[in-house]
C-alpha positions in Angstrom: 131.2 -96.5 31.6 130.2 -98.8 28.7 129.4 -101.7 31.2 126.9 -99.2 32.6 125.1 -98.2 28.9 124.8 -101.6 28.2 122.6 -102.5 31.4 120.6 -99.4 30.4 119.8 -100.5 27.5 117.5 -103.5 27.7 115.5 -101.3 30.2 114.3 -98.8 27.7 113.9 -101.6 25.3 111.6 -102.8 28.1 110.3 -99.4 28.6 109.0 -99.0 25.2 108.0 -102.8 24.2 106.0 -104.5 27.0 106.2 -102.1 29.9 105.5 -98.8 28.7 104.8 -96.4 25.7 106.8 -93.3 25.6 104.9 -89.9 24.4 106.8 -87.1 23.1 106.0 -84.0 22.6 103.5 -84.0 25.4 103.5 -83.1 29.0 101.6 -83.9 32.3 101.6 -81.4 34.8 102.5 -83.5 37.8 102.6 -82.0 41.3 105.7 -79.5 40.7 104.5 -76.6 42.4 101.1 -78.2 43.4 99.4 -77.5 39.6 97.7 -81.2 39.8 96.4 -83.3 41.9 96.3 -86.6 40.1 99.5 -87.4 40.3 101.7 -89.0 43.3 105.8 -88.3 43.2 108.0 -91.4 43.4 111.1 -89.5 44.9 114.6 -90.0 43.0 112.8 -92.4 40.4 113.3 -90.7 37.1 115.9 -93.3 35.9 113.5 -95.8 36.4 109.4 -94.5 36.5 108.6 -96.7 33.4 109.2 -99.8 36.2 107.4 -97.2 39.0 104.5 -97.2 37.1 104.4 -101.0 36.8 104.9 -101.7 40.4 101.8 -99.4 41.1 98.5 -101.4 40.6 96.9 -98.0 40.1 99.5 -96.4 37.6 98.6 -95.7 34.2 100.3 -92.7 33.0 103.7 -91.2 34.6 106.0 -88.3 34.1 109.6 -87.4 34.5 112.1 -85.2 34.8 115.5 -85.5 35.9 115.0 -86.0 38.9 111.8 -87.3 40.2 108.9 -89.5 38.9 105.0 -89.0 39.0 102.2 -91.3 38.6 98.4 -91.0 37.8 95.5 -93.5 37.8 93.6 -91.4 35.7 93.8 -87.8 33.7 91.5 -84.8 33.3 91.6 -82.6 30.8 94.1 -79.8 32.8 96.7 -81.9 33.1 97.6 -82.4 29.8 100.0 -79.7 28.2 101.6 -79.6 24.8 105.2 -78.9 25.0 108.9 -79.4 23.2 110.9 -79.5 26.9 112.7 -82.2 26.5 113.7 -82.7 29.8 110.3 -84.2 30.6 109.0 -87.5 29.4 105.7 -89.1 29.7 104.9 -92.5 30.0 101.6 -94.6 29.8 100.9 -98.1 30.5 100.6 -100.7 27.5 99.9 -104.1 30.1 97.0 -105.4 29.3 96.0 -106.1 32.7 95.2 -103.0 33.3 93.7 -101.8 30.3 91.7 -105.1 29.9 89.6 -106.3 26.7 87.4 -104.4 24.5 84.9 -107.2 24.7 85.4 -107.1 28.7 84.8 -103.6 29.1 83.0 -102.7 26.1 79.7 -104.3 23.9 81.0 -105.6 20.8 78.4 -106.3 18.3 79.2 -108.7 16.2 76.9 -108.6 13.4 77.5 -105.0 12.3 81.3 -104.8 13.3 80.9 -102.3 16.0 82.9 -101.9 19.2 80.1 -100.0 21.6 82.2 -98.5 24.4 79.0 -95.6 25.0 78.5 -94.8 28.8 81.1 -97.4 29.8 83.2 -94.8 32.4 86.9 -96.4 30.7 90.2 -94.3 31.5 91.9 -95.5 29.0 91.6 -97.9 25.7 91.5 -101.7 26.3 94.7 -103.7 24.5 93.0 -106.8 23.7 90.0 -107.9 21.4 88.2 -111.3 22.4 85.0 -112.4 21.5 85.4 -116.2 22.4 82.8 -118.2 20.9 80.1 -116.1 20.2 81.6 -115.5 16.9 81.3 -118.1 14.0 82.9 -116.0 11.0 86.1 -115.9 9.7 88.6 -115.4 12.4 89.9 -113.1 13.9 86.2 -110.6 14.1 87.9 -107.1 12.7 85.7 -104.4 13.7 85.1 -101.6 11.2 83.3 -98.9 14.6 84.5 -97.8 17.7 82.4 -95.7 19.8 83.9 -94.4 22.5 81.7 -91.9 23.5 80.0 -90.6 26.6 83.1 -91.4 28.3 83.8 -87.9 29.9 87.1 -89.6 32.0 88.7 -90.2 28.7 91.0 -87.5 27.9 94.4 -88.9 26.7 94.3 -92.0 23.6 98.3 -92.7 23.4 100.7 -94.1 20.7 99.3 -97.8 19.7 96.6 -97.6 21.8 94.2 -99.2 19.1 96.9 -101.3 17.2 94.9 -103.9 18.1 91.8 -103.1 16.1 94.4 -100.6 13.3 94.0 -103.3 10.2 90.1 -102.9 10.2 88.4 -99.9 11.6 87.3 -97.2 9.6 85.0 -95.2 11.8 86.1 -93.5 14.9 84.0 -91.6 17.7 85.8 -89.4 19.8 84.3 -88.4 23.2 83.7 -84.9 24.6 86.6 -84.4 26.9 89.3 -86.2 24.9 92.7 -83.7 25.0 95.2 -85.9 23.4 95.4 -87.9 20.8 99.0 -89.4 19.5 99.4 -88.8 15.8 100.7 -92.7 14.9 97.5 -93.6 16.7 95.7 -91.7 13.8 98.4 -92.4 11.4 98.5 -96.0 11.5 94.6 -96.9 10.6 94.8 -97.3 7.1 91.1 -97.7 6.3 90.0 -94.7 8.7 87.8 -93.0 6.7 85.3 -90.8 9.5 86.7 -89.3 12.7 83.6 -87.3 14.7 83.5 -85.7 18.0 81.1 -85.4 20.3 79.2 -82.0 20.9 80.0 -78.8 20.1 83.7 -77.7 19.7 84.4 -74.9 22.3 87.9 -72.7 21.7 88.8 -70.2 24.5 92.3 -68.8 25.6 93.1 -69.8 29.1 95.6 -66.4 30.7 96.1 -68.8 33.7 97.9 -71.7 31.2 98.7 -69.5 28.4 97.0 -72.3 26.0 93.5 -72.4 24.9 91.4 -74.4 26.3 89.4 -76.4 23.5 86.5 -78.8 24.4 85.0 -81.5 22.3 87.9 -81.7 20.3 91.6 -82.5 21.3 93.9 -79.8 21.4 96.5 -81.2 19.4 95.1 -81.6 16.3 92.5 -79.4 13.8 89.9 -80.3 11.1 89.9 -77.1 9.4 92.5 -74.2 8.5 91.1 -72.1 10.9 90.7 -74.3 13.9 92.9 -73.6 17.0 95.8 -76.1 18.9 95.9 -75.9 22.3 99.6 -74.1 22.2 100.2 -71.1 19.9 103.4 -72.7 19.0 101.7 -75.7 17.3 102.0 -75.3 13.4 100.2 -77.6 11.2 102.2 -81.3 10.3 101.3 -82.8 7.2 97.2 -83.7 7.1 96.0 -87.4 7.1 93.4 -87.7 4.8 89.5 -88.2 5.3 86.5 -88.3 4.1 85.0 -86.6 7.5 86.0 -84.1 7.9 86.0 -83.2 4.5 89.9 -81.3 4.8 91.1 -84.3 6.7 92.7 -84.0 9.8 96.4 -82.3 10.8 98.1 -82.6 14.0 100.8 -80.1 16.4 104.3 -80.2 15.2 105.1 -77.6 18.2 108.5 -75.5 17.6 110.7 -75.2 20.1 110.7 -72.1 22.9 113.6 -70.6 25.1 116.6 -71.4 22.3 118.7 -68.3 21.5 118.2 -66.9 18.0 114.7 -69.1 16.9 113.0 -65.6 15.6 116.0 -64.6 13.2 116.3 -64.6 9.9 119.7 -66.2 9.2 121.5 -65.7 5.6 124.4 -67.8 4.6 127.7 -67.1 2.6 126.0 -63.0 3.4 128.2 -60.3 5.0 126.9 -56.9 6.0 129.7 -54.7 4.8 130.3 -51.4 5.9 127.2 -50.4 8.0 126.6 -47.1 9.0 127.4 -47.6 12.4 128.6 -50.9 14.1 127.5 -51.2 17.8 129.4 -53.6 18.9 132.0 -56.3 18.1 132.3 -59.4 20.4 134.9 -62.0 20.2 135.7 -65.1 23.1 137.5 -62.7 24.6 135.5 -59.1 24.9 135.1 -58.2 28.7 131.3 -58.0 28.1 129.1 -59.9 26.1 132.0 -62.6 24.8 129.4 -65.1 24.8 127.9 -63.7 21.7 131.3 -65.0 19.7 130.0 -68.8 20.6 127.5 -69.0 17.6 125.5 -67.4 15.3 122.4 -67.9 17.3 123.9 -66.5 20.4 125.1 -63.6 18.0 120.9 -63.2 16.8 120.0 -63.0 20.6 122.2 -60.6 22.2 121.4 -58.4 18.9 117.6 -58.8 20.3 119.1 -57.8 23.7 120.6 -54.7 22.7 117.6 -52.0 21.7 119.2 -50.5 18.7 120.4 -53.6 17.1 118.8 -54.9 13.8 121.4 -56.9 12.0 124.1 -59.0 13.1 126.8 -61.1 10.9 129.1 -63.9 12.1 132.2 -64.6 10.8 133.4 -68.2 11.4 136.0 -68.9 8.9 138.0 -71.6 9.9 141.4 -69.3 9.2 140.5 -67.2 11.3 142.1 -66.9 14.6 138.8 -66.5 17.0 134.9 -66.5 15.9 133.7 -62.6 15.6 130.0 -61.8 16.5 129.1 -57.9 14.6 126.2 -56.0 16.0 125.0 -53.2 13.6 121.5 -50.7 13.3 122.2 -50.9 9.6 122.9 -54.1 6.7 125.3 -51.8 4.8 126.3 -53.0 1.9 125.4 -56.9 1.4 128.4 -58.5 0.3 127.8 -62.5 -0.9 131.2 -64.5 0.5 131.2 -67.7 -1.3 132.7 -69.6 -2.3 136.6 -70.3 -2.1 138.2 -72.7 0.5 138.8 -69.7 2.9 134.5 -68.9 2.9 133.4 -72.3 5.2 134.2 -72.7 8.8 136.1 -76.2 8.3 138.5 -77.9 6.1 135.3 -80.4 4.5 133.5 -77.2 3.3 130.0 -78.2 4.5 129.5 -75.1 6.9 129.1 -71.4 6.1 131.6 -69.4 7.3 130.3 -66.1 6.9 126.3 -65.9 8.4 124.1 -63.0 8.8 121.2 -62.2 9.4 118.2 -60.0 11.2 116.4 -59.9 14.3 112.6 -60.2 15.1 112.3 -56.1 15.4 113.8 -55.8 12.1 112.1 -58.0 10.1 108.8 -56.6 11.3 110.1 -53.6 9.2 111.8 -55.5 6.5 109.6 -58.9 6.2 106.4 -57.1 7.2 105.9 -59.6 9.9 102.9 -58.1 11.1 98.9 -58.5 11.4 97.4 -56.7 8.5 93.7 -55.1 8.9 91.7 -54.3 6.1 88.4 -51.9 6.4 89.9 -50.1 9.6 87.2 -47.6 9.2 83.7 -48.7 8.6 80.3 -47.5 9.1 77.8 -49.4 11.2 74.1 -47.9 10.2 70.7 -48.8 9.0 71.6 -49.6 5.2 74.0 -52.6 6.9 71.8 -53.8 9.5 74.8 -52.2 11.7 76.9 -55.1 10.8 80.6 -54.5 9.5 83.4 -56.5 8.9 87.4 -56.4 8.6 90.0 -58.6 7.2 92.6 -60.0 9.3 96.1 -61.9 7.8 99.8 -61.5 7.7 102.1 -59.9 6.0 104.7 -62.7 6.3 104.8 -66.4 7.4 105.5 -67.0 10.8 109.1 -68.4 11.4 107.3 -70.6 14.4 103.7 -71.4 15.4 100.9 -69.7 14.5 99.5 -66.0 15.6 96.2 -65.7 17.4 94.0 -62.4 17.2 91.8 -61.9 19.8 88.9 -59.0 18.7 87.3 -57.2 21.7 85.9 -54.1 22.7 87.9 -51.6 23.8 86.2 -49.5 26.8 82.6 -49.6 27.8 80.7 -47.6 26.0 77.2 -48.7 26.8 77.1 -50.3 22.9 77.0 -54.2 22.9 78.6 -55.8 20.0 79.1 -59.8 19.1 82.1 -60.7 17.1 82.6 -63.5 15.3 84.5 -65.6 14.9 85.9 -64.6 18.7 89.4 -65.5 17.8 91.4 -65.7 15.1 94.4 -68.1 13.9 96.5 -67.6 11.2 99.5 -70.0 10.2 100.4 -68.2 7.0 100.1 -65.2 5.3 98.2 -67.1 2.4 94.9 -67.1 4.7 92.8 -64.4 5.3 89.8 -64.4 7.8 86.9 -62.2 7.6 85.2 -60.3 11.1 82.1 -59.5 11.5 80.6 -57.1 14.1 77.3 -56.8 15.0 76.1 -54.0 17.2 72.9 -55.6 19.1 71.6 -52.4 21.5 71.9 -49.8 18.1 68.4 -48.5 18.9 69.1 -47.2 22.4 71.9 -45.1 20.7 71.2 -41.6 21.0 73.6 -40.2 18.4 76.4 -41.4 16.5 79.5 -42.4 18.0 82.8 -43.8 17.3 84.1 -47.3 18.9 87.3 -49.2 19.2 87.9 -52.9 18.2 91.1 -54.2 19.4 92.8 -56.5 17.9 95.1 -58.4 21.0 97.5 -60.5 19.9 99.8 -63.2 20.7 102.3 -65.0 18.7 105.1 -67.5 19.0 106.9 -65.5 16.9 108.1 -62.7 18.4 108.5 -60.0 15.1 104.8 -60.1 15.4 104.7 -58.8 19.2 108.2 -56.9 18.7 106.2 -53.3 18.7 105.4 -51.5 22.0 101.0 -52.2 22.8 100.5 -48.5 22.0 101.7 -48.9 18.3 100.1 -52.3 18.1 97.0 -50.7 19.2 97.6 -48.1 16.3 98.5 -50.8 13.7 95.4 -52.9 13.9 92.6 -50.9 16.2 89.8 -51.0 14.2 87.4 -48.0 14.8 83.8 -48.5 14.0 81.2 -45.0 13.7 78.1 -46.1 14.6 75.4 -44.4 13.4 71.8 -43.5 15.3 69.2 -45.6 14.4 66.4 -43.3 13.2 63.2 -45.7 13.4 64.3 -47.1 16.0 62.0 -47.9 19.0 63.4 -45.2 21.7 63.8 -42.4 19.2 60.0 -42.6 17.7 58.8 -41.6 21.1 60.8 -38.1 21.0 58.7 -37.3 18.0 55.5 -39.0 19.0 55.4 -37.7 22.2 54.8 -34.2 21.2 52.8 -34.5 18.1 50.3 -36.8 20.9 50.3 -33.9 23.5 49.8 -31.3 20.9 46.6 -33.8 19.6 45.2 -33.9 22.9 45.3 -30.2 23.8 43.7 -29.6 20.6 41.0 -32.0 21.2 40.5 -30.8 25.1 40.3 -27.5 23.6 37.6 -28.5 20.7 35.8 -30.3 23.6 35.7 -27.6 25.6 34.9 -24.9 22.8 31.8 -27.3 21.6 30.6 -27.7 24.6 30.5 -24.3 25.7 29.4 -23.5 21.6 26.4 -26.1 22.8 25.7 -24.0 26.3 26.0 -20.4 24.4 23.6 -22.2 21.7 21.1 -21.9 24.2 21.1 -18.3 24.2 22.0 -17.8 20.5 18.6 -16.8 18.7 17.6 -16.9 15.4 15.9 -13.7 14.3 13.2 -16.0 12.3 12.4 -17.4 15.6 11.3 -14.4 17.6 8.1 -12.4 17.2 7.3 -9.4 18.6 3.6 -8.3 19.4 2.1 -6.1 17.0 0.6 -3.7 18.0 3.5 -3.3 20.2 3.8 -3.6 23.7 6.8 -1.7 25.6 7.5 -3.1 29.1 10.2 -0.6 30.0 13.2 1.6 28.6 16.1 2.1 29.7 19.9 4.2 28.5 20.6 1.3 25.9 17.1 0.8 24.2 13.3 0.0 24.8 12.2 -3.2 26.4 9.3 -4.8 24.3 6.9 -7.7 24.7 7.7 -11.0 22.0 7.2 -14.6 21.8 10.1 -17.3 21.3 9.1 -20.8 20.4 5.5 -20.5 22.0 7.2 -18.8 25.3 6.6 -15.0 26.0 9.9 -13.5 26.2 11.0 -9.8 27.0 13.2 -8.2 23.6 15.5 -5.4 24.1 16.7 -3.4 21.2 19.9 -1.9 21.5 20.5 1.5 20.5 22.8 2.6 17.7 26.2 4.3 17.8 25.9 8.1 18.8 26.5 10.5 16.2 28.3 13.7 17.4 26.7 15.9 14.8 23.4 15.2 16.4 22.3 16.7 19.9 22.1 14.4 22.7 18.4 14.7 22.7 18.1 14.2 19.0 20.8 11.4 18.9 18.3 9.3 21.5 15.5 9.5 19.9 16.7 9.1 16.1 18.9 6.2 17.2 16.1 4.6 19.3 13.7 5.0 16.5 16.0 3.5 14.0 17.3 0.4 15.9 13.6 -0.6 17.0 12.6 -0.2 13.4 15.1 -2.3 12.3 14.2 -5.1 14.9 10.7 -5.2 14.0 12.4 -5.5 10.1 10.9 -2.3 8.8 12.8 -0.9 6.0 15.1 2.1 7.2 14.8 5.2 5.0 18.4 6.1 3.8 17.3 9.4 2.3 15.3 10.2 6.1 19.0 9.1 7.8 21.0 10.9 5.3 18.7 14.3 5.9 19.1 13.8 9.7 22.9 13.6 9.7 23.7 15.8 7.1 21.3 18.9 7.3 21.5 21.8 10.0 19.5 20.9 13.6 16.7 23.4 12.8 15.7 21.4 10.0 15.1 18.4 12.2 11.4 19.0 12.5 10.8 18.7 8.7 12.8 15.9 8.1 10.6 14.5 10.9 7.7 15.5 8.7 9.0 13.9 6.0 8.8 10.9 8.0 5.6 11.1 8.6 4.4 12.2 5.6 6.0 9.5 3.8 3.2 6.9 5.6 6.3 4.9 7.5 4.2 4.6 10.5 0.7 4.0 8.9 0.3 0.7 10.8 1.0 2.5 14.5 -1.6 5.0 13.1 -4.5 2.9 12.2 -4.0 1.2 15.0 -4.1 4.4 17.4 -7.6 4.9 15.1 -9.2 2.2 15.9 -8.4 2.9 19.6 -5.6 0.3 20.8 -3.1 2.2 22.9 -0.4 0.4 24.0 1.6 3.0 26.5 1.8 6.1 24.3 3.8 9.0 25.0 3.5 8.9 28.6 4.9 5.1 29.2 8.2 6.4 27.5 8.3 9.6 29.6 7.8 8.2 32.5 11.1 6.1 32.3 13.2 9.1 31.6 14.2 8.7 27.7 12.7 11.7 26.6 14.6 15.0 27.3 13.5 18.4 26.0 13.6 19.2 22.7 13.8 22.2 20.3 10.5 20.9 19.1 8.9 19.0 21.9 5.5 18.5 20.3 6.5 17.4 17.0 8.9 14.7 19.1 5.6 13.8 21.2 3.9 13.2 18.5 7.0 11.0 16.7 7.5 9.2 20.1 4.1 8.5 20.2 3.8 7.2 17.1 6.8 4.8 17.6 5.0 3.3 20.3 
């Protein structure tokens, strides 16, 4: 009833002058289903949860739905949710009372303009600016700072909420945990020229909210083109200019989820003539599906529904007797139907009456609504520092929100990697954003391998997500050969190791082969060095030679000459004696007679006493002679027969006499 609607009304004037400031666009996660536990319900007080709040001393921020209302003293970051449900509305408190004065809760120095709010523990911004007396400028004091940093319990800075301070400031310090801040809030500081946040700006996707979770920056705005929002479908509102950051600062326009049709592509005064084959036609009054006949976009939805539908057209030409919804794998022919009287869907010509259009699967095909990957293939090795990259962007605009790329490895293959950036955001397919991959563990690779980058992704847009994960997985894997690092630290030791071994044996082996060369150097005699006696003295003989007496060095020594190879053409008897005689003369370095050794071997046996004549006629044993004449003996022939060496002989005496002479 009217009488009703105009009681209404001066409450949610009330609501959103003195009482309370509405904040669309945003959501609180109240206690539905227990996800918070800031907020308290007021049961069956939606109507009225502006005036709930109020009546709590402890209220500053409410929500409602239809039903129910919710209040909170204070927020932390999780409660805060960016959403387009308008069945939910938030509320926070603009009575001064209990946001207090800036001067109150904060330091405001006056000489350099600067509201100092650092360390101060405040909830929320203070309405009111009062300095009293302390300040003797012009009036009122405008202050050009606020610092409202080191205030991790603010998260939420609503609509207005520095209107107070709006004419003057032009420096702004956010704190660390701030989530929200309303866009007029930004939007109405016309000399805000810096906006900073405090510490380091943290983006990571949250499965458990489906958002990301962003710290040190609110999630509903960006400073750059490839910053995130908190909800994937945020796209980017017209940027407010600054001079930090330098590209200004842009807020969440978020697009509306759950309406029928929002991912089709709609074409007006267009009519798919003809298609191959049409699957199905749906009027108010089909048995199945009549719903579809409603509107276009209920038309575009149960296309979606149906697996082998691509195109759809509408027909809702006024003259016509009922709305017809076509469902069709093809576009056939595309017929233009404009633009006569009959060609709208009412008498004022201002709507189409022919629409058609495709759905999210085909215009993946069509539109190329897709992520595009460039350098699918590359080669991690030494020459790159085992660093490759890949291009990520799209290969149409997104109808709503934005697309996020998440990189990561596929299976564990032992190899660590860091990517970077971690995720990836693209609003248009104007913007392309470069990957790099760095492979940290590449010298504990054994031999090259091959591994996968996947490219997750998740879009509000659902032509970009409209493929199965296996072909998505084929479309934008990207597979990286890594190659073995060859001077790498673990290898070197494979080819050290044996060349080190192979070292030391050789040097064991030299040790051992000079030290025994020193102990056998002990028994190794130079010729030079020895002397034996002359006259000569024979100890002994034995098979092998004569023992004689020598000196070595100053020490008497024993010297055995060995005898010579036998000679088969020789008798044994012969052979002894000829090959004693000839290896003792050679010992005591008496020249051998070739043409005596030549006779012996080649001439007849019976001619062995006058080669032995020869011998002795030739003066070869002079010295032994002499020596015999002056009377030294030194064994004669009876020493050698004695030890055995002297077997009969063909010529016995002449053989005395040579044997004695030798000795």
């Amino acid at each position: 009833p009217q009488e009703e609607i105009e009681e209404i009304e001066p409450v949610d004037a009330k609501v959103g002058t003195s009482i309370c400031a509405i904040e669309p666009g945003l959501n609180l996660r109240a206690t539905i289903g227990g996800e918070s536990s800031s907020f308290r319900v007021k049961e069956f007080r939606a109507a009225t949860c502006c005036e709930a709040c109020e009546e709590d001393d402890d209220c500053v921020y409410a929500v409602s739905n239809e039903f129910h209302c919710w209040v909170a003293s204070e927020l932390v970051p999780e409660d805060i949710a960016l959403t387009a449900d308008a069945s939910l509305t938030t509320y926070w408190t603009v009575n001064s009372t209990k946001r207090g004065d800036f001067c109150d809760v904060c330091d405001c120095r006056l000489e350099d303009r600067t509201i100092d709010c650092r360390g101060k523990d405040i909830v929320t911004i203070p309405q009111e600016v009062t300095v009293g007396e302390a300040w003797n400028g012009p009036s009122p004091w405008s202050p050009s700072v606020l610092d409202l940093r080191e205030n991790p319990r603010l998260v939420f800075v609503g609509s207005g909420a520095l209107s107070v301070i709006k004419d003057s400031l032009e420096e702004l310090r956010f704190p660390y945990n701030l989530t929200y801040v309303s866009p007029d809030c930004l939007r109405g500081l016309p000399l805000l020229r810096v906006v900073s946040f405090e510490g380091q700006v943290r983006e990571q996707y949250d499965p458990s909210l489906k958002q990301m979770k962003i710290q040190g920056r609110p999630t509903n705005l960006i400073t750059s083109s490839t910053d995130f929002f908190g909800e994937v479908c945020c796209h980017q509102s017209e940027r407010i200019g600054t001079g930090f950051p330098s590209e200004g600062i842009s807020f969440c326009e978020i697009d509306s989820t759950g309406l029928p049709g929002s991912d089709a592509v709609y074409e007006e005064f267009v009519e798919y003539f003809r298609p191959n084959e049409v699957i199905s036609k749906l009027t108010r009054h089909s048995t199945f599906m009549s719903e579809a006949a409603e509107s276009v976009e209920k038309c575009a939805e149960y296309c979606d529904v149906i697996s082998n539908c691509n195109y759809f057209s509408f027909d809702a030409r006024y003259k016509a007797s009922d709305h017809i919804c076509y469902h069709s794998e093809d576009n056939g022919t595309v017929h233009d139907v404009c633009c006569a009287p009959d060609d709208y869907a009412d008498l004022a010509q201002s709507l189409p009456g022919f629409i058609s259009g495709r759905v999210p699967r085909a215009r993946r095909e069509v539109d190329n609504a897709r992520v595009i990957v460039e350098g699918r293939s590359p080669r991690a090795d030494t020459k790159n520092g085992h660093t490759i990259h890949f291009d990520l962007s799209l290969g149409s605009p997104p109808i709503r929100g934005a697309v996020w790329i998440e990189p990561r490895l596929v299976a564990n293959t032992g190899v660590q990697v860091v990517i970077n950036p971690p995720q990836v955001v693209l609003y248009d397919n104007e913007t392309t954003v470069r990957v790099e991959v760095e492979i940290l563990n590449h010298d504990q690779i054994r031999s090259t391998m091959t591994i996968e980058i996947l490219n997750e992704i998740r879009a509000c847009d659902t032509a970009f997500t409209a493929a199965s994960a296996a072909v998505l997985a084929d479309e934008t894997s990207v597979f990286v050969t890594v190659e073995r690092d060859v001077a790498n630290s673990d290898t070197i030791p494979w080819i050290v190791i044996p060349i080190v071994s192979i070292c030391m044996v050789a040097l064991i082996l030299a040790y051992f082969y000079k030290r025994r060369s020193a102990g056998d150097g002990v028994w190794m005699v130079n010729v030079q060095d020895v002397e034996i006696y002359d006259p000569v003295t024979v100890l002994g003989e034995g098979s092998f030679g004569a023992i004689l007496l020598g000196e070595y060095r100053g020490t008497q020594i024993a010297v055995k000459p060995v005898l010579p190879p036998r000679e088969e053409i020789l008798l044994k008897s012969e052979r002894r004696v000829l090959g004693t005689f000839g290896q003792v003369t050679n010992a005591l370095r008496f020249e051998k007679q070739p043409s005596i050794y030549s006779e012996m071997i080649d001439e007849p046996v019976e001619q062995s006493s006058e080669t032995l004549d020869s011998a002795l006629e030739s003066g070869m044993f002079r010295n032994v002679v002499d020596a015999e004449s002056n009377g030294n003996s030194y064994g004669g022939s009876n020493a050698v027969a004695r030890a055995g060496c002297c077997a009969p002989l063909r010529r016995r005496n002449m053989y005395s006499r040579l044997k004695s002479d030798f000795v």
